[in-house]
N, C-alpha and C positions, 0 to 999 in steps of 0.2 A: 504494500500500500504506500502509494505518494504522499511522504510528508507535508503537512500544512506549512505555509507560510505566511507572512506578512503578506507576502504579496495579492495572495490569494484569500486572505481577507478584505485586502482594499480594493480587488476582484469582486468579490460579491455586493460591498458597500458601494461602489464607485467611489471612492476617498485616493488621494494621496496614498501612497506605502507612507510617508514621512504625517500624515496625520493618521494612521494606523500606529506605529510604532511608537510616535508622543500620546497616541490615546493609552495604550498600553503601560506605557511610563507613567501615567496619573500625571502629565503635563499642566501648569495653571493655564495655559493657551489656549487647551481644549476645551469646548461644553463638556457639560456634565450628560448631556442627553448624547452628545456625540461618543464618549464614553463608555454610556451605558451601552450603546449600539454596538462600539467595538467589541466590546466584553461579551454581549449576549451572542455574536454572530463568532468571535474564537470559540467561546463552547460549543454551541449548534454544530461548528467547522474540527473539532477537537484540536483545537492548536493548543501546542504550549512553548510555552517561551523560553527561548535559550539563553540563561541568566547570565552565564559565561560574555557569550558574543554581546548580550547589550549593557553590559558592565565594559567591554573593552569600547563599543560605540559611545559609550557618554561621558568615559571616562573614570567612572565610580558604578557600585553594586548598590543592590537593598539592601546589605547588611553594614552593622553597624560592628566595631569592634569595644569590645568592653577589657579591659584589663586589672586584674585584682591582685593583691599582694597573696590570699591564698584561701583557698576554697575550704578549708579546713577548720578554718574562723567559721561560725555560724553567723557573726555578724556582716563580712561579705557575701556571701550565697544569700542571706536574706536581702541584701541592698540587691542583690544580680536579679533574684524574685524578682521583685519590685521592676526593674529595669527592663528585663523581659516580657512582663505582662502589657507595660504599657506600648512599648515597641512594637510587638507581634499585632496587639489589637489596630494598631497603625501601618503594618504593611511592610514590616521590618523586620529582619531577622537578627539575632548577634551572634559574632563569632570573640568564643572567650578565650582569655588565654590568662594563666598564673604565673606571674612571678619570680614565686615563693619570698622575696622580701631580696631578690638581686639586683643589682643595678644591671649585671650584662643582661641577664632574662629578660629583664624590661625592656631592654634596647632591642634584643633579642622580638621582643613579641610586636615592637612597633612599625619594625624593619615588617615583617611578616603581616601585619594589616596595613600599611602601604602598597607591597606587593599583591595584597590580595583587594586591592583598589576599594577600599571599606570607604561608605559614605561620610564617614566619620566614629570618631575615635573617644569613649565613656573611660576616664581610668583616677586609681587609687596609687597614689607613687610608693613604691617600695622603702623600708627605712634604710636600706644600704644607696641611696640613690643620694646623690650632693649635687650631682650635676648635669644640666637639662637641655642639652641639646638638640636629643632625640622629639622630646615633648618643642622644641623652640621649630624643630622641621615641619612638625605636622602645620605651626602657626605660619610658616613660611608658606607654605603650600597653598597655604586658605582651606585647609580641611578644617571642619567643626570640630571643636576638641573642648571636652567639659571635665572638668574634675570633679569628684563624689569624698568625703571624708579627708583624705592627705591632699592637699592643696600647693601648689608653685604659685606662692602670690607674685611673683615677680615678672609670671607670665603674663598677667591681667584676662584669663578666659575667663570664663564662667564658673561657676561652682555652687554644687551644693553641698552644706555640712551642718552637725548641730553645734551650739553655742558652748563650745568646750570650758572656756571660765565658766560657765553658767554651769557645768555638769561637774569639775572639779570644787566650786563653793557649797554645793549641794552636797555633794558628798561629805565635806568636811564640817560643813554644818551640824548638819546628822549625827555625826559620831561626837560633835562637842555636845549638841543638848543631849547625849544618850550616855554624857558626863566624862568624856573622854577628853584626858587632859595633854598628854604625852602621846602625839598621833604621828606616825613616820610616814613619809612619802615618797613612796618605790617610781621614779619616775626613768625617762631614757635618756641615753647620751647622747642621739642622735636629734640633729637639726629638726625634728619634723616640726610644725606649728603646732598643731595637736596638743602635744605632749607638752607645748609650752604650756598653752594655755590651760590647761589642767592643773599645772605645777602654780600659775598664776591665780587661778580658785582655790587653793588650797592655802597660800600666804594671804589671801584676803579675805577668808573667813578664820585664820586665826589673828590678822589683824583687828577683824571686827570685835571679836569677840574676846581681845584683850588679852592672845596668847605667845608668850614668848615664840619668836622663830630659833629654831635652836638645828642646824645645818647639820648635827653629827644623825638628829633624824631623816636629812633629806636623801634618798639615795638612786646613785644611776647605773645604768647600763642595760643591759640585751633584754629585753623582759621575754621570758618564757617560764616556762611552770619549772624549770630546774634554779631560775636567779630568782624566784620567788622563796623557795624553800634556804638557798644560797644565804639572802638577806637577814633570814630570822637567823641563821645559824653564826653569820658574824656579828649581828647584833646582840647575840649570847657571849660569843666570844671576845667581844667588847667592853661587854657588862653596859650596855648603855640600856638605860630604864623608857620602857614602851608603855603607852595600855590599848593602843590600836594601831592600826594599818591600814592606808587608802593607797592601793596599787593603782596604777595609771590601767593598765586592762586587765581581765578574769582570767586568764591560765594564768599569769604573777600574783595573782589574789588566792588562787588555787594552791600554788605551791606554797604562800605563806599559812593557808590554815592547812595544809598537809603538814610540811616541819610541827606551829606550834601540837596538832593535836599527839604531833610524834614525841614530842616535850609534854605532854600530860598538862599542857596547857589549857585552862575553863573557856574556850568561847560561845559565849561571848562576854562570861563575866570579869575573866580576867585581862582578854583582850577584845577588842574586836578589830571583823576587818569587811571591809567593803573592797571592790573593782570597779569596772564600766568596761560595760557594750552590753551589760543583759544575756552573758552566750546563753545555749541552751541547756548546759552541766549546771549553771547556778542555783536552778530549785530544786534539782535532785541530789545533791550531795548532801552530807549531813555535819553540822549544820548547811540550813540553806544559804548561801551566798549576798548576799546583798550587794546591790551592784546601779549603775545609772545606766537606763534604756537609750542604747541613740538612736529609735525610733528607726529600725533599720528599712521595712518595707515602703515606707512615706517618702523616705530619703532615697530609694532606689526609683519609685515611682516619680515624685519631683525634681529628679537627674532627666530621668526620661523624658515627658513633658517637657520640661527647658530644652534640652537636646533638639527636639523635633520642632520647637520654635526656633532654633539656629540653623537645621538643615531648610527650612523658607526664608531667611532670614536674606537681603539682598546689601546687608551692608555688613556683614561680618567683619568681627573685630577695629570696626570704623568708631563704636561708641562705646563708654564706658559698660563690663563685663556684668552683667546680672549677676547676683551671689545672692541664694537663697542658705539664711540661717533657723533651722529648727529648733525648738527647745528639746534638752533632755528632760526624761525624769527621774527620780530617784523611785529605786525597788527597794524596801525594806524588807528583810529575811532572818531568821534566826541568826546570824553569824554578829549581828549589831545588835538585834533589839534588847538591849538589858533591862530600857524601862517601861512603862505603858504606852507610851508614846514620844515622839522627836519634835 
């Protein structure tokens, strides 16, 4: 059987092939009734469209590229949710790719949605990442490029995230009215903003609330559930006096009540300890975890949304970059709650 063509749809319509093929692309050019015509007579005709060939005629595909530091997080796979739902209902596909928190992976994955002519490009920058090139190419290009959570403010694109002082003062709030006096804060060595502004909620509600800042508490590097357990253990070997813990994210919050509870440690009466992102381990572990939500599905969903107003967009990166900021909120869990309320 003879393959269907273009052609031979704009054969049965009398149309252009060139207003067949933009009807098919969802062109702003075309009616919508001219459209609807093309569309109903490819069915009738069983065409289908060669995505390949009219990704290299237009220059770019329906798909979008998304790239994450790592699937492994529940808090990215729910943002990618969010991201994919609203895409797909739009006509879009994404092609994903991880990381794992490399700088070469990254460059590695950007190089590779280039190549695969993506309409444009959703991503989270890895904490090994200092230098942005690869992300400054996609701008050069004039491909759409939006950041979700890890932000390059110096690129000026788009972004969405939640109000991270606003989720680190939260958190530490909590833990002062739940009487905690002596509260350490497990944050990273690395640049990201994030993590700044976490570290910046956390001196401003012990500022508010009239508590020494005392640095032999404040502590950095790699966070993972092994420099989580890490921390308690030279904070024993220090001998430096604690009554809580607010980790910057939940596996470093994880490994701090795995250590204390290996120390015969009470939480949450003797210590407690809170994280942030909400993962999915936080309410089943025992104690439950107490943690700040950053609203991961809303924030994948409002990435998208924005996104798909930049790929209509006729004047990209011509005016100042839209940045949507969400609120966190605080989860209360056994791991904190010592009193009847915070």
């Amino acid at each position: 059987m003879k393959k269907v063509t273009i052609h031979d749809i704009a054969k049965e319509l009398n149309v252009s092939f060139s207003t067949v093929a933009r009807a098919l692309n969802d062109h702003p050019a075309i009616s919508e009734a001219t459209k609807k015509s093309v569309r109903e007579t490819a069915q009738k005709l069983n065409y289908r469209q060669n995505k390949l060939a009219s990704s290299l005629r237009s220059g770019h595909s329906n798909t979008i590229g998304v790239i994450v530091p790592s699937l492994d997080v529940s808090f990215f796979s729910s943002v990618v949710h969010g991201i994919e739902k609203i895409i797909n209902e739009n006509g879009y596909s994404i092609l994903l790719y991880q990381s794992n928190e490399s700088y070469e992976s990254e460059k590695k994955g950007i190089e590779t949605f280039l190549n695969s002519r993506v309409a444009g490009i959703i991503a989270s920058v890895a904490k090994e990442t200092t230098k942005y090139e690869h992300f400054s190419e996609i701008r050069r290009r004039r491909i759409p490029l939006l950041f979700f959570d890890r932000v390059v403010e110096s690129l000026h694109v788009p972004s969405v995230t939640i109000d991270d002082h606003k989720g680190g003062f939260l958190a530490t709030e909590h833990l002062i009215r739940q009487g905690y006096k002596r509260i350490v804060h497990i944050t990273a060595k690395q640049t990201i903003g994030i993590f700044k502004e976490r570290l910046r909620g956390y001196l401003d509600a012990l500022k508010l609330y009239n508590l020494p800042v005392d640095e032999s508490l404040i502590l950095y590097g790699d966070f993972s559930l092994d420099f989580g357990r890490q921390c308690i253990r030279d904070l024993y070997l220090r001998e430096v006096s604690f009554d809580a813990v607010f980790a910057l994210e939940d596996f470093t919050a994880m490994g701090v009540l795995q250590q204390l509870l290996a120390y015969k440690v009470r939480v949450p009466e003797e210590v407690g300890v809170i994280g942030f992102a909400n993962e999915s381990f936080a309410a089943l572990v025992t104690p439950g975890l107490s943690s700040i939500d950053q609203q991961t599905v809303p924030m994948g969903e409002a990435a998208a949304e924005l996104f798909l107003k930049m790929l209509r967009s006729e004047d990209l990166y011509n005016n100042l970059p839209k940045r949507i900021v969400l609120d966190p909120s605080l989860i209360v869990r056994a791991s904190t709650e010592r009193l009847a309320s915070s």
